[in-house]
C-alpha positions in Angstrom: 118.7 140.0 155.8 121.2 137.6 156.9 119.2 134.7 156.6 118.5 135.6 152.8 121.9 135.9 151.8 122.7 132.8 153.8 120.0 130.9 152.0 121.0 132.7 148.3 124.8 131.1 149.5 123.3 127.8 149.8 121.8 127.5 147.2 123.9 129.0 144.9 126.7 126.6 146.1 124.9 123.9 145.3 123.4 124.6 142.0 127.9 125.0 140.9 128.4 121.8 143.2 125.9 119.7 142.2 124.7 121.4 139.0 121.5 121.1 137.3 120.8 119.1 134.4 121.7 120.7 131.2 118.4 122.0 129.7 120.3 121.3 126.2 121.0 117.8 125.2 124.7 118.1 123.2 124.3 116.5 120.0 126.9 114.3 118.4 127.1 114.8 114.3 123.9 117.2 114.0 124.0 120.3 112.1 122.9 123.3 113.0 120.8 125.3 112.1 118.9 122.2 111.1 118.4 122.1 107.6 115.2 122.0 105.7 114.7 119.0 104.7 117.3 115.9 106.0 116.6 112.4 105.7 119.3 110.2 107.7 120.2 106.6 107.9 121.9 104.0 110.6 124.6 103.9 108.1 127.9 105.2 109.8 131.0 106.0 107.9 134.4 105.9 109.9 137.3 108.4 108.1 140.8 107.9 107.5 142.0 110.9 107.8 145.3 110.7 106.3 143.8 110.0 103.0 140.9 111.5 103.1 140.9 114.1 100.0 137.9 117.0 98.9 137.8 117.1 95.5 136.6 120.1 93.5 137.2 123.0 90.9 140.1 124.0 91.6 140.2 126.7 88.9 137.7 128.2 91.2 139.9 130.4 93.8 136.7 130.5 96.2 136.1 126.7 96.0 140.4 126.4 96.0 140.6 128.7 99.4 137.3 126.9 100.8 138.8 123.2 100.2 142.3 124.4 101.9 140.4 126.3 105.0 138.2 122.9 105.6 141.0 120.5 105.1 142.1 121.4 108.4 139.0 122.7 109.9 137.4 118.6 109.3 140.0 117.3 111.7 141.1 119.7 113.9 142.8 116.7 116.0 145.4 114.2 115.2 143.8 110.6 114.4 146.1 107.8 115.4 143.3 105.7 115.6 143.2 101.7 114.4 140.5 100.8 112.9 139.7 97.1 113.4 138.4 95.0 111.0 134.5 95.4 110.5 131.6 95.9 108.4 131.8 99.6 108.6 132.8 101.6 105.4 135.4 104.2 105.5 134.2 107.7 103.8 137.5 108.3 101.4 136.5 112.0 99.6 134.2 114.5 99.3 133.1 115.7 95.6 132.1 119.1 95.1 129.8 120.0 91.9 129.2 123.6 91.2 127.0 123.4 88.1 127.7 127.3 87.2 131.0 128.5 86.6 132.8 130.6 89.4 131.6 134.1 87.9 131.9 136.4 91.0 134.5 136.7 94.0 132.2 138.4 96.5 128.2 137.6 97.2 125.7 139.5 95.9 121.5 139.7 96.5 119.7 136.9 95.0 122.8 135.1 94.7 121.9 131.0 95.3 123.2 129.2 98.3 121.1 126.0 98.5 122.8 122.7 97.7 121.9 118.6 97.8 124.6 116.9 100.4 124.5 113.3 100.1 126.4 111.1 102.4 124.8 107.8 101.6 127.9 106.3 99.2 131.3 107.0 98.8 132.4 109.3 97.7 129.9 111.8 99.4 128.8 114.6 97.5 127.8 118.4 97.5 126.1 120.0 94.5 124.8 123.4 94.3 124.0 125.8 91.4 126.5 128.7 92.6 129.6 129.0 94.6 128.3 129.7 97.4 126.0 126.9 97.9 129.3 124.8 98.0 130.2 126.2 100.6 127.5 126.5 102.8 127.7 122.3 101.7 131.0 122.7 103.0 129.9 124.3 106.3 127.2 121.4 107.4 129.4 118.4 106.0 132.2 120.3 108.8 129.2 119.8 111.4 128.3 116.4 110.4 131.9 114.7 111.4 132.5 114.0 115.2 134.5 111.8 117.5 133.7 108.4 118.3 134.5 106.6 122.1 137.8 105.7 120.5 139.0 109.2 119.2 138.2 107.9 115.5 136.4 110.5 113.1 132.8 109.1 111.7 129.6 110.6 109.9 126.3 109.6 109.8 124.9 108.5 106.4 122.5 111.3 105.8 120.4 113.0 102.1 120.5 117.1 102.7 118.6 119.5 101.1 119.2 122.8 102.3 118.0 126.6 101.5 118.2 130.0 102.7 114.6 130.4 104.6 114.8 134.2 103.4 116.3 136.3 100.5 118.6 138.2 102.2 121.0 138.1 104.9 120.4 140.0 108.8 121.5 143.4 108.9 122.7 144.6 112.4 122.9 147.9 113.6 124.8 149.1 116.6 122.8 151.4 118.5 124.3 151.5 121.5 127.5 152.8 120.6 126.2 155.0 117.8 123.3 157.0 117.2 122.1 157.1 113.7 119.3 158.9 112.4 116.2 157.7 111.4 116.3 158.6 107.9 120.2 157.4 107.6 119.3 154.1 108.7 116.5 153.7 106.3 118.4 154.9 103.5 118.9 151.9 100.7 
């Protein structure tokens, strides 16, 4: 009995010493969940973060909110960084086109959250159909930016076409806490 807990201590204390290899490689300016369709280039953007604006419609108080909340959610750290001289272009703004006007303030079913993200050019570019397309735009541009070896913000050039895979959102259910009735949870 001894010698099993002896061995378990071993090799416990090594797996926290030494560690194993990480079975997941960390990516650097992926999104995730991975979109349907992305087509990326060796194109790399650096970003000035000090003028680096999102432009949308503001009249819009869910694209208005959304632009504030990602403002500071983009760079979440201060970028003193000096940029030498080189080939690279910097990424200045981010357009957002919302082809239908903002007509509700909360989602609905069968509301339409896919949207084109395009950071070939600059500016880069989100269109969607509905609000809320925007902003799932929004959500995977936030993804894309990272931190290069010198604490400057870049993106990869990338073409994004994105979709929900199903109509409708999860529905969870505590059942653990709480027991419900068949019938009440089936209820629509």
């Amino acid at each position: 009995m001894w010698s099993f807990a002896l061995i378990f201590i071993v090799i416990s204390s090594e797996t926290t010493v030494f560690g194993w290899p990480s079975v997941f490689n960390r990516s650097v300016g992926e999104i995730w969940p991975k979109p349907r369709s992305i087509t990326q280039f060796p194109k790399v953007f650096r970003i000035d973060t000090k003028n680096f604006k999102i432009k949308g419609d503001t009249s819009c108080e869910i694209i208005k909110q959304a632009i504030k909340r990602y403002s500071i959610r983009f760079f979440p750290f201060e970028n003193n960084t000096k940029w030498l001289e080189t080939e690279q272009t910097t990424l200045d703004s981010l357009n957002i086109v919302v082809l239908d006007n903002c007509s509700s303030d909360l989602p609905i079913f069968g509301m339409d959250e896919s949207y084109e993200l395009d950071v070939t050019n600059t500016p880069a570019t989100i269109r969607s159909r509905e609000v809320w397309g925007a902003l799932r735009g929004l959500e995977s541009f936030s993804h894309m930016i990272y931190l290069n070896k010198n604490n400057g913000y870049e993106i990869k050039a990338a073409r994004i076409m994105d979709s929900p895979r199903f109509p409708h959102r999860g529905v969870l259910l505590d059942t653990s806490r709480y027991t419900s009735s068949h019938t009440f949870v089936s209820y629509q």
